[in-house]
N, C-alpha and C positions, 0 to 999 in steps of 0.2 A: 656734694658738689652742686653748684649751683647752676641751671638752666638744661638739666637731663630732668627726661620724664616731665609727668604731670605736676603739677605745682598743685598745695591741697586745694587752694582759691579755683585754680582750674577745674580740682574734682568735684569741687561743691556745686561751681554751675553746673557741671555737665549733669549731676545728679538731680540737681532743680528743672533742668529741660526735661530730661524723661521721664522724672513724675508729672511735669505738666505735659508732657505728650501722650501720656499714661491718661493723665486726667481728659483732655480733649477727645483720645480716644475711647472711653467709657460714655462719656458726655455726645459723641456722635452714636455711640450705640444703641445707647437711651432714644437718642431723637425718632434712629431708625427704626426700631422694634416699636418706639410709638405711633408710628407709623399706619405700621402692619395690623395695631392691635385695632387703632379706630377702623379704618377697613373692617377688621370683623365686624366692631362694634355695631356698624352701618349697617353691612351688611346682615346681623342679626338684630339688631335695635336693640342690645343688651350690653350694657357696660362691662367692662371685661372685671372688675372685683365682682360683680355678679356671677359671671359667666364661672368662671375658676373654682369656687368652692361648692358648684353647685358639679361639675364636672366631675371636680376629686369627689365626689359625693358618689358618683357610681349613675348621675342623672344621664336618661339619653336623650338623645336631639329627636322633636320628631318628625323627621324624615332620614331616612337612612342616608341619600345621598351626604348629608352635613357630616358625618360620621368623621371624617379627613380631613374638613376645614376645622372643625373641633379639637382636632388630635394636635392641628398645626399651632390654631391659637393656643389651646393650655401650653404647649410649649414655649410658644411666644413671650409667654404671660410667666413663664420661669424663667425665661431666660433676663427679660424686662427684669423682674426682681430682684433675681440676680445682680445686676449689672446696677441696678439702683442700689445694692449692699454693697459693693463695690464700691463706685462713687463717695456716698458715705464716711466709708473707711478711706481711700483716698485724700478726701476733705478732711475728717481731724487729724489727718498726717500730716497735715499741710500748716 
């Protein structure tokens, strides 16, 4: 019967908005967490691909108080990765 429910035309846009809201929202997440990481960066003078493998590395910061802003940015710097694989994948879905 015709004009009950979703028409597929109907479901196809609705499907292209929320991967493209999908996509905007990874794409603002990105911007945010880059954000955060340049701050480190600044705040340490060390580019965060620097910073991260030398981290996972078992290196310590030398001053103890850094201990925390450390713990925050390698997270940062995962979650950024993250969220850049994401995108990605998003994008050759697209």
């Amino acid at each position: 019967m015709k004009g009950y429910g979703p028409t597929k035309r109907n479901r196809n846009t609705q499907a292209l908005k929320i991967r493209a809201m999908k996509h905007l929202e990874i794409l603002s997440d990105i911007h945010a967490l880059e954000e955060d990481l340049l701050g480190f960066e600044r705040k340490y003078g060390l580019p965060s691909e620097t910073f991260y493998p030398a981290y996972m590395n078992g290196e310590e910061p030398e001053d103890d108080r850094w201990t925390l802003d450390f713990g925050e940015w390698a997270s940062v710097y995962r979650t950024w990765l993250a969220r850049q694989a994401e995108y990605r994948n998003e994008h050759r879905e697209r």
